[in-house]
TORLO-285134 format. One record per atom (N, C-alpha, C): residue number from 0; x, y, z; residue in three letters; atom name. Coordinates in Angstrom, 2 decimals, m for minus. Example, Ala and Ser with C-alpha at 12.3 -4.5 7.8 and 13.67 -1.06 7.14 Angstrom:
# TORLO-285134
<nr 0 | xx 13.19 | yy m5.69 | zz 7.80 | rest Ala | atom N>
<nr 0 | xx 12.30 | yy m4.50 | zz 7.80 | rest Ala | atom CA>
<nr 0 | xx 13.20 | yy m3.30 | zz 7.80 | rest Ala | atom C>
<nr 1 | xx 12.85 | yy m2.25 | zz 7.08 | rest Ser | atom N>
<nr 1 | xx 13.67 | yy m1.06 | zz 7.14 | rest Ser | atom CA>
<nr 1 | xx 12.90 | yy 0.03 | zz 7.87 | rest Ser | atom C>
This chain:
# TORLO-285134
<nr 0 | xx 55.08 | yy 30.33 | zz m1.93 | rest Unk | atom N>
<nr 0 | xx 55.21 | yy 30.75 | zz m0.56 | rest Unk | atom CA>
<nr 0 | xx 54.17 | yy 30.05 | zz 0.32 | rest Unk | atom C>
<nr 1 | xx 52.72 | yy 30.04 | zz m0.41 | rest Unk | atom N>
<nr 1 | xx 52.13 | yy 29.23 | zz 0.58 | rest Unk | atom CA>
<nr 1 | xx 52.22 | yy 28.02 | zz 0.86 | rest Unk | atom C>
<nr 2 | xx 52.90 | yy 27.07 | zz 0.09 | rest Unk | atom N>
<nr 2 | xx 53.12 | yy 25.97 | zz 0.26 | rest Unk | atom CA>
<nr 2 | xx 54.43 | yy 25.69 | zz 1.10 | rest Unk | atom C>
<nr 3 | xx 55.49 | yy 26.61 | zz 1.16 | rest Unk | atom N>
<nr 3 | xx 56.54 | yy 26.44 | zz 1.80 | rest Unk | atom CA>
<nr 3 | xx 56.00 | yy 26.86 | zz 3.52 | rest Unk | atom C>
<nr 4 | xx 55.02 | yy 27.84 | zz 3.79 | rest Unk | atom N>
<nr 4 | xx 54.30 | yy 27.85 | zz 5.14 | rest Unk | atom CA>
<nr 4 | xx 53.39 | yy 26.76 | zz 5.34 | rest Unk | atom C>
<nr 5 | xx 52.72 | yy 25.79 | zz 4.40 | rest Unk | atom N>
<nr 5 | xx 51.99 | yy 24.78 | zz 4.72 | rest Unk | atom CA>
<nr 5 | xx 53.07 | yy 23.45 | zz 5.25 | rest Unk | atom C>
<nr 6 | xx 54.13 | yy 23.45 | zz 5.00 | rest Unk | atom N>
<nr 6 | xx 55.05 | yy 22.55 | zz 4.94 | rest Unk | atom CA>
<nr 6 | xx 56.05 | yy 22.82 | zz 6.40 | rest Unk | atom C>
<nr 7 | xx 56.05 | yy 24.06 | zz 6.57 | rest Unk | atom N>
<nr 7 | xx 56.17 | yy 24.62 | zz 8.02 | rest Unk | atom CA>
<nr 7 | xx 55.58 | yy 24.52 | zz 9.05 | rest Unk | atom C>
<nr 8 | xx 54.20 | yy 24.52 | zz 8.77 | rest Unk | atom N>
<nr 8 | xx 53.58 | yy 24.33 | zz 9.66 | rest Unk | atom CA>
<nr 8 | xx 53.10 | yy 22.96 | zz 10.03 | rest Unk | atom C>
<nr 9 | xx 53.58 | yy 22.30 | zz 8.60 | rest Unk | atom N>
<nr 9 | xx 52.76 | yy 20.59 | zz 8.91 | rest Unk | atom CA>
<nr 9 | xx 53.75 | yy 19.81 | zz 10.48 | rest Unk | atom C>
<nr 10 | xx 55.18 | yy 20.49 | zz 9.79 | rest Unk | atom N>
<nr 10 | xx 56.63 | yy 19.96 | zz 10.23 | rest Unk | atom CA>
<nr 10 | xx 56.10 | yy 20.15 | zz 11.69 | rest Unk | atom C>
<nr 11 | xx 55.87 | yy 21.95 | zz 12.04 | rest Unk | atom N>
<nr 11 | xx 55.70 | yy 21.72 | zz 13.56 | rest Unk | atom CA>
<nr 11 | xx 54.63 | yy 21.35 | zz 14.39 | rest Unk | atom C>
<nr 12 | xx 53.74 | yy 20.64 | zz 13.51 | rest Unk | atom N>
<nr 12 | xx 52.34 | yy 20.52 | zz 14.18 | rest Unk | atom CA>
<nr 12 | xx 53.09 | yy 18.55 | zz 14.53 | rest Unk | atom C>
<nr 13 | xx 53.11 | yy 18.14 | zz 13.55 | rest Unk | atom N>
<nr 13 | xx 53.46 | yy 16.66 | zz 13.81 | rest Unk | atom CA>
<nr 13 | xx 54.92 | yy 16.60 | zz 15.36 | rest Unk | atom C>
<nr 14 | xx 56.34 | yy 17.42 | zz 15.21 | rest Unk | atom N>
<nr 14 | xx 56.49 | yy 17.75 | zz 16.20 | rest Unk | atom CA>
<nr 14 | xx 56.35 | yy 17.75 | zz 17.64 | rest Unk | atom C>
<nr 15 | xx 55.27 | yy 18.67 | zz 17.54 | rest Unk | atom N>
<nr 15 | xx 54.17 | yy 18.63 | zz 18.90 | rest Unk | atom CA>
<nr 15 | xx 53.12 | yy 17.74 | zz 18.99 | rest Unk | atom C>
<nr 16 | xx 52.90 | yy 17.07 | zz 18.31 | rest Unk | atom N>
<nr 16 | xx 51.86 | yy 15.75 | zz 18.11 | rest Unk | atom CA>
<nr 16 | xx 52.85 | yy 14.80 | zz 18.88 | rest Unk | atom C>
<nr 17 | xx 53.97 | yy 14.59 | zz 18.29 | rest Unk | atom N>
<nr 17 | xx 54.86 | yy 13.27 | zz 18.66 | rest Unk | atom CA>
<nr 17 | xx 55.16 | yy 13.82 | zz 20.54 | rest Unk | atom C>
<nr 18 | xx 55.28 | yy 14.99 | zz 20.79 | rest Unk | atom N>
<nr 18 | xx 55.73 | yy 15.28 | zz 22.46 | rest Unk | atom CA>
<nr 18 | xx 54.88 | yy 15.34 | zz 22.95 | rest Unk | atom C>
<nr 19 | xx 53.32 | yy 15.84 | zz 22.29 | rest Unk | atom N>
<nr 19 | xx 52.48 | yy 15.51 | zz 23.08 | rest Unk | atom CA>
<nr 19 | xx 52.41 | yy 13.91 | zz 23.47 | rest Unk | atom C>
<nr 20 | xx 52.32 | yy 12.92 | zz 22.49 | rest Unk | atom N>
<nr 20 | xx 52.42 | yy 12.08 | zz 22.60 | rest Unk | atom CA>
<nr 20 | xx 53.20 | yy 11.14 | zz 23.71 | rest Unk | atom C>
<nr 21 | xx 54.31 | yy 11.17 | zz 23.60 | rest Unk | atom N>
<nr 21 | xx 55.43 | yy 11.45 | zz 24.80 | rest Unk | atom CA>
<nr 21 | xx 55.05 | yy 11.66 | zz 26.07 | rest Unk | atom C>
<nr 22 | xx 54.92 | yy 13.14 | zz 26.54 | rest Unk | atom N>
<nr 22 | xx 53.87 | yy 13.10 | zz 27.90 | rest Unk | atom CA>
<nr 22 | xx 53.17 | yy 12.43 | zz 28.39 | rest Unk | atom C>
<nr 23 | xx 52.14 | yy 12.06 | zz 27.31 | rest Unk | atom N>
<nr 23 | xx 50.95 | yy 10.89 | zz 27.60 | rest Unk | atom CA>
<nr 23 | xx 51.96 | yy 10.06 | zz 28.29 | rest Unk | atom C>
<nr 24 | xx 52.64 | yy 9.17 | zz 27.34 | rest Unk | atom N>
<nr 24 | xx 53.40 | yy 7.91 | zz 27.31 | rest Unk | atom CA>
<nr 24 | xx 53.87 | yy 7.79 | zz 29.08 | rest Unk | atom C>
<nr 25 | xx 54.75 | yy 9.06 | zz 29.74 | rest Unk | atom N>
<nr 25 | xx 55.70 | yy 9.40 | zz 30.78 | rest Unk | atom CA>
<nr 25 | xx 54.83 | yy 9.69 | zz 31.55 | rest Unk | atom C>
<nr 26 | xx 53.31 | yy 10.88 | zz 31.38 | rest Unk | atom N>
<nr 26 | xx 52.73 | yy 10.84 | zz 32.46 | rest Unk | atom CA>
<nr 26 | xx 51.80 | yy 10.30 | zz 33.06 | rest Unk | atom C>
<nr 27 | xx 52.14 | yy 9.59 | zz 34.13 | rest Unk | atom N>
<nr 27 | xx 51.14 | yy 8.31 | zz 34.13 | rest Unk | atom CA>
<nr 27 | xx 49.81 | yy 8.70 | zz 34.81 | rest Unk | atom C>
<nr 28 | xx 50.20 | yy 10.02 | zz 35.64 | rest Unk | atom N>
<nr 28 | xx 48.73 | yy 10.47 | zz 36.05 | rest Unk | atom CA>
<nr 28 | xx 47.92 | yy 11.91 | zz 35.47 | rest Unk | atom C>
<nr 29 | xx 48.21 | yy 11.31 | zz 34.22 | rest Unk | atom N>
<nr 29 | xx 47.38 | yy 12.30 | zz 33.52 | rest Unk | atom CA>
<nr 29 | xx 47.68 | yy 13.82 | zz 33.64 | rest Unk | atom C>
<nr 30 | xx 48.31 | yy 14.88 | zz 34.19 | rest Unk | atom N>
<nr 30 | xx 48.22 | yy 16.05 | zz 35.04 | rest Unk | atom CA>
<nr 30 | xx 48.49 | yy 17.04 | zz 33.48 | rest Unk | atom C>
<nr 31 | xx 49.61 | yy 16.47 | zz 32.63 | rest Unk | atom N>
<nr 31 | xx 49.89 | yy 17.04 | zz 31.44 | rest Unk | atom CA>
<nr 31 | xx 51.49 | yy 18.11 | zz 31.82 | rest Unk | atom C>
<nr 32 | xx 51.56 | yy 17.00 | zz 33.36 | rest Unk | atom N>
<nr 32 | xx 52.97 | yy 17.32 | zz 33.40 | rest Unk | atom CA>
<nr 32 | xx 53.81 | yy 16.30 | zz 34.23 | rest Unk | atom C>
<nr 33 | xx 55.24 | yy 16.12 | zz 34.16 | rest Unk | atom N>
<nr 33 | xx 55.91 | yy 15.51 | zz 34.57 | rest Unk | atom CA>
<nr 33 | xx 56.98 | yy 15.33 | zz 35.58 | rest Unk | atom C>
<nr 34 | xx 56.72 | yy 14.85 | zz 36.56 | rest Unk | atom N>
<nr 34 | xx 57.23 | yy 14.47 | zz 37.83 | rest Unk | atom CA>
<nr 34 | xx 58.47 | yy 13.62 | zz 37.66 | rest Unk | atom C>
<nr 35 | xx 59.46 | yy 13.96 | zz 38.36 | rest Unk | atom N>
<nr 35 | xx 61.02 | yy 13.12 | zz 38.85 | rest Unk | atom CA>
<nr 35 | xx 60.27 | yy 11.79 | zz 38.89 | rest Unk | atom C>
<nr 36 | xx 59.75 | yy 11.42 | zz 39.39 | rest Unk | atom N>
<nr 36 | xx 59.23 | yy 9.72 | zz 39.60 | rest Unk | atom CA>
<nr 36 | xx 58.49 | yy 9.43 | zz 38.29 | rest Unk | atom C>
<nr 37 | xx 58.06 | yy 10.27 | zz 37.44 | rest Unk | atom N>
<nr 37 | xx 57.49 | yy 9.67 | zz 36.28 | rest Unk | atom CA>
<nr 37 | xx 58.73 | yy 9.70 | zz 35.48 | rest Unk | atom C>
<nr 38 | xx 59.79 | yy 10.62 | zz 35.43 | rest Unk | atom N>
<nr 38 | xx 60.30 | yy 10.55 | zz 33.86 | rest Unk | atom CA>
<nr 38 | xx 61.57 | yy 9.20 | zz 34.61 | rest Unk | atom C>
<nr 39 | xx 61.84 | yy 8.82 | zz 35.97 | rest Unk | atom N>
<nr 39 | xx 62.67 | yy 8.11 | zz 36.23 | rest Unk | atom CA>
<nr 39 | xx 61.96 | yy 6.81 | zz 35.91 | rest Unk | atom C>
<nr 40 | xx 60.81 | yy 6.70 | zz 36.42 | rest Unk | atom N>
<nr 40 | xx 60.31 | yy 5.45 | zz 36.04 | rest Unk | atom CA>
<nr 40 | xx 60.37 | yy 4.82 | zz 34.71 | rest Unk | atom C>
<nr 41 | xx 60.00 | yy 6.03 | zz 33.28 | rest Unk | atom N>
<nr 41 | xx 60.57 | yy 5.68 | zz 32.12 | rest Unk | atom CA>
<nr 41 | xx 61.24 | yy 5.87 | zz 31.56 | rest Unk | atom C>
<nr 42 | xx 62.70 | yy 5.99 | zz 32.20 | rest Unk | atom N>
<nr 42 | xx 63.73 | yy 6.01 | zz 31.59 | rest Unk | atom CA>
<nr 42 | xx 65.00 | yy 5.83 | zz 32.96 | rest Unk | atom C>
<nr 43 | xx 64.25 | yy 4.61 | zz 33.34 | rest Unk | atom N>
<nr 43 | xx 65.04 | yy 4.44 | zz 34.70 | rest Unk | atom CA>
<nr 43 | xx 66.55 | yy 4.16 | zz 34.21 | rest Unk | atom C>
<nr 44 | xx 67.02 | yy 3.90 | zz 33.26 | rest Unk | atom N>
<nr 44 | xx 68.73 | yy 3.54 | zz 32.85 | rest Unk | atom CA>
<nr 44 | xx 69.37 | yy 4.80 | zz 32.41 | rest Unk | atom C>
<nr 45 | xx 68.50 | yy 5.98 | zz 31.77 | rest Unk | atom N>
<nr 45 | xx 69.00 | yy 6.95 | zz 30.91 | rest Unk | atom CA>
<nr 45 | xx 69.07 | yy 8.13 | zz 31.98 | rest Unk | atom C>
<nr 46 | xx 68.02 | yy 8.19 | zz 32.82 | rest Unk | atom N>
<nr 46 | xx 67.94 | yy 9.68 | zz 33.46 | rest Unk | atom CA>
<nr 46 | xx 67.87 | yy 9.71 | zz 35.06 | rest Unk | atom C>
<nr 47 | xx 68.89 | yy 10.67 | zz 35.44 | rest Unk | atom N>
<nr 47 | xx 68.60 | yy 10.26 | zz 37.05 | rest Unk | atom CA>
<nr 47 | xx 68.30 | yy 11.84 | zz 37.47 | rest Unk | atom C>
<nr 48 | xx 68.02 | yy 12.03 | zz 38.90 | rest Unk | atom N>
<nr 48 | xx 67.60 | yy 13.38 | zz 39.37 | rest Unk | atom CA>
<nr 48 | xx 68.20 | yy 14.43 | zz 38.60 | rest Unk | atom C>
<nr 49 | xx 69.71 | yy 14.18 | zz 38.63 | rest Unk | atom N>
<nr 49 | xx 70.56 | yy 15.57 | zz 38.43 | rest Unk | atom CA>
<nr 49 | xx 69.85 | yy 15.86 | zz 37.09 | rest Unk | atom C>
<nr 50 | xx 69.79 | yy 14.94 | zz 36.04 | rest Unk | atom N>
<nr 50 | xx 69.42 | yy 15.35 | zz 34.79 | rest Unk | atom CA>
<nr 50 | xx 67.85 | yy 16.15 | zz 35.05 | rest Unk | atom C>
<nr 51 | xx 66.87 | yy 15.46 | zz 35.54 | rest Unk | atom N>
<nr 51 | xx 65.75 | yy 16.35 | zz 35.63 | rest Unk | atom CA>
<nr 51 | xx 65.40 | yy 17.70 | zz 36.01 | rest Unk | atom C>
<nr 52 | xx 67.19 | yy 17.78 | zz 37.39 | rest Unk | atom N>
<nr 52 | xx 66.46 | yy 19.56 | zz 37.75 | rest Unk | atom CA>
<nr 52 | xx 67.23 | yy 20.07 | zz 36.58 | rest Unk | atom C>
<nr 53 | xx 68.48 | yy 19.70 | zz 35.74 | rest Unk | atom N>
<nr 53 | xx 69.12 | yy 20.48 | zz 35.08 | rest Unk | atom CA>
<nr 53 | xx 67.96 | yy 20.57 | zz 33.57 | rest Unk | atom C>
<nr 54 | xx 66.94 | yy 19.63 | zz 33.45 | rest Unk | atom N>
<nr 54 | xx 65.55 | yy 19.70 | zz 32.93 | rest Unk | atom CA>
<nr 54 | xx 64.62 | yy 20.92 | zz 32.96 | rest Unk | atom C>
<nr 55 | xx 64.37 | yy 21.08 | zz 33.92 | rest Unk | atom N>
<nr 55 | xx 63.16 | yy 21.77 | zz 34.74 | rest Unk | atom CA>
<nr 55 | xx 63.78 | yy 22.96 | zz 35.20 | rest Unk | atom C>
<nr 56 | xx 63.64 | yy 23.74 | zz 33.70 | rest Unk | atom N>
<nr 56 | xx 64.45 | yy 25.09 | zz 33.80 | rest Unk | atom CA>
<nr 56 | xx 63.29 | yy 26.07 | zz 34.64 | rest Unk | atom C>
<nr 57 | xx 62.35 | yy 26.05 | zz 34.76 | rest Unk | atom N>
<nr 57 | xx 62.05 | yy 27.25 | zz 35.80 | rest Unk | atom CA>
<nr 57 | xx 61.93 | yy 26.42 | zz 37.19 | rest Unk | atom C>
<nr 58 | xx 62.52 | yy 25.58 | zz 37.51 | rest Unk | atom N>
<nr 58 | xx 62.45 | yy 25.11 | zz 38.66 | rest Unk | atom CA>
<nr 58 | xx 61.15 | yy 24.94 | zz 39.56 | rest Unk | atom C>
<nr 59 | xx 59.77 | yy 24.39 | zz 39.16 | rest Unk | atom N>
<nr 59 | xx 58.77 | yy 24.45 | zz 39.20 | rest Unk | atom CA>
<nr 59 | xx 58.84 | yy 22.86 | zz 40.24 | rest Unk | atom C>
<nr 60 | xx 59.41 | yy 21.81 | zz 39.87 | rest Unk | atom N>
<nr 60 | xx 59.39 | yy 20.67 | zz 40.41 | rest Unk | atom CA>
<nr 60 | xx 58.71 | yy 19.42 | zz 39.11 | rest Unk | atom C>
<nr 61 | xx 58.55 | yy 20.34 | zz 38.15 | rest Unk | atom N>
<nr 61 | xx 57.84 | yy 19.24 | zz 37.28 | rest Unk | atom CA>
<nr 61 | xx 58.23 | yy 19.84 | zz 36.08 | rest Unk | atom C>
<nr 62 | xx 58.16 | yy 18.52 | zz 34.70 | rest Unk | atom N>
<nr 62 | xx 58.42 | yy 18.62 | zz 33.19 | rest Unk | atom CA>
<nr 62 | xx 57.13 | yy 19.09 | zz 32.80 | rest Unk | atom C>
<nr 63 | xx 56.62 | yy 20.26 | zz 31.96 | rest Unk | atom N>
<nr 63 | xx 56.23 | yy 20.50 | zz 30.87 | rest Unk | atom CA>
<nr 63 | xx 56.26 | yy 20.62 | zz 29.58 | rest Unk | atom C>
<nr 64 | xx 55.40 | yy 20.48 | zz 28.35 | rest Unk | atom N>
<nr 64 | xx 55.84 | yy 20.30 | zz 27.31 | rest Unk | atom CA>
<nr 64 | xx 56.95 | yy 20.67 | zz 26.74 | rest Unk | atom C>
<nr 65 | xx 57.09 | yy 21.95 | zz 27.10 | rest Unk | atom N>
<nr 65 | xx 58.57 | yy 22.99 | zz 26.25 | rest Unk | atom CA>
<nr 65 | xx 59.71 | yy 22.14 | zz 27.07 | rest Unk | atom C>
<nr 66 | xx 59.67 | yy 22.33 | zz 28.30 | rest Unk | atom N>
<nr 66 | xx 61.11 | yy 21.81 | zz 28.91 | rest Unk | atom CA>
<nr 66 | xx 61.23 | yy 20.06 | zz 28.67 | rest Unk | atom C>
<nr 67 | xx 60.41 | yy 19.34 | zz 28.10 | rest Unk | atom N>
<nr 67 | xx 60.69 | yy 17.82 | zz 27.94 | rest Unk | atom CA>
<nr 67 | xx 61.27 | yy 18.14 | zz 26.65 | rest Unk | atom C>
<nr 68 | xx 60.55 | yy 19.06 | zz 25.24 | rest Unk | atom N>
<nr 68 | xx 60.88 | yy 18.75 | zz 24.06 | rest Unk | atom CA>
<nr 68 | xx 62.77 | yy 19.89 | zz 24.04 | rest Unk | atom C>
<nr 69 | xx 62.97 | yy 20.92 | zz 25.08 | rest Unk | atom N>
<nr 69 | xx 64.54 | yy 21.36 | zz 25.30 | rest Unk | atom CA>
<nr 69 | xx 65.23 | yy 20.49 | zz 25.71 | rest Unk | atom C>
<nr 70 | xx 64.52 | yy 19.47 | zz 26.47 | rest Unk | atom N>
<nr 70 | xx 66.11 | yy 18.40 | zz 26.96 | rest Unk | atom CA>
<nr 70 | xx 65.90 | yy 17.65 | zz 26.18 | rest Unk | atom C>
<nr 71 | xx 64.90 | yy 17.33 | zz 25.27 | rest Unk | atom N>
<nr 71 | xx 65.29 | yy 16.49 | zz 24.07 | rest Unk | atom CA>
<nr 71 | xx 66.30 | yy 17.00 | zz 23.15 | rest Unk | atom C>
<nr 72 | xx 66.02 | yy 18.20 | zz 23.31 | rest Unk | atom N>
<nr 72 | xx 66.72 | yy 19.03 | zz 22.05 | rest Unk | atom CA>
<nr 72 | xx 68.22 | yy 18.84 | zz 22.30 | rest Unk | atom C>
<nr 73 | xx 68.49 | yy 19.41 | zz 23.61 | rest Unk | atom N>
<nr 73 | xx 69.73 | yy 19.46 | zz 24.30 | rest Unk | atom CA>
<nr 73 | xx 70.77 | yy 17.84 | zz 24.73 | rest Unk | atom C>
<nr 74 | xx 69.76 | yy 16.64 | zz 24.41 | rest Unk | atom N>
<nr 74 | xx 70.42 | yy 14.97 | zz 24.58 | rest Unk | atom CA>
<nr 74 | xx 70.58 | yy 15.05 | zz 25.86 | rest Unk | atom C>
<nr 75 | xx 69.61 | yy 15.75 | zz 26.42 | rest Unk | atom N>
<nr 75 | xx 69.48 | yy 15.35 | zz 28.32 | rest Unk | atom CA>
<nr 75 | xx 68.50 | yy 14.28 | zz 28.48 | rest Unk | atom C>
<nr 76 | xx 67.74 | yy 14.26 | zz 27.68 | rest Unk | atom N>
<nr 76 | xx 66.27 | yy 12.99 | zz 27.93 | rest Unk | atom CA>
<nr 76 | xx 66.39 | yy 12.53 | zz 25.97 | rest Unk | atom C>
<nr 77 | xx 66.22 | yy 11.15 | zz 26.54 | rest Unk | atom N>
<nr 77 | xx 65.87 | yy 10.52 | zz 24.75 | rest Unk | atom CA>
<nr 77 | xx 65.23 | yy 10.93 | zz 24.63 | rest Unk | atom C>
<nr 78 | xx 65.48 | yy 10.95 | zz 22.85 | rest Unk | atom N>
<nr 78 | xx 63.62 | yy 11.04 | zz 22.24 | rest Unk | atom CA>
<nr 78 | xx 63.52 | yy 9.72 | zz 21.64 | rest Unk | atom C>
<nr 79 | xx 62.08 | yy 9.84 | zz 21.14 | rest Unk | atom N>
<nr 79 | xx 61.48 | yy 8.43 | zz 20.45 | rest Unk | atom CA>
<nr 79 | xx 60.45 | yy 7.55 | zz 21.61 | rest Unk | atom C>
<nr 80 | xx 60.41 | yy 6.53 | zz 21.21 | rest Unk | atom N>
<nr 80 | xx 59.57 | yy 5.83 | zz 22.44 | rest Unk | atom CA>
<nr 80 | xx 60.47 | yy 5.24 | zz 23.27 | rest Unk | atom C>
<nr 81 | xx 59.10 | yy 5.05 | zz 23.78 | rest Unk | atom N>
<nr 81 | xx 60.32 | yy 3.72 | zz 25.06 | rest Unk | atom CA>
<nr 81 | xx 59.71 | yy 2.77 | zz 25.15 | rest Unk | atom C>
């Protein structure tokens, strides 16, 4: 059992390592969140406005971690690098 929770937890720590990662990559001014002009800028072919507010589920005006790694989840925003 403990090894099947060490293996759980490795899974979601790397996860959130790789989206943290991501952010970095997209946000270019550091804030640790993401702006329509940042995620268009990197991924100017894949994503246009409509996709970002349908993104930016509490309607805040910006991507945070959870809502970048749901529209990953959901094939609204790639994952991987760019």
């Amino acid at each position: 059992m403990k090894i099947a929770n060490f293996a759980i937890a490795a899974v979601l720590t790397i996860g959130s390592v790789a989206i943290a990662q991501d952010v970095k990559v997209v946000d270019t001014d550091a804030d640790g969140l993401i702006s329509v002009e940042e995620l268009l800028a990197a991924y100017e072919d894949e994503v246009n406005e409509d996709i970002f507010t349908a993104s930016d589920t509490n309607a805040d005006g910006v991507l945070d971690k959870a809502e970048l790694a749901s529209a990953r989840e959901d094939g609204l925003i790639p994952s991987g690098e760019m």
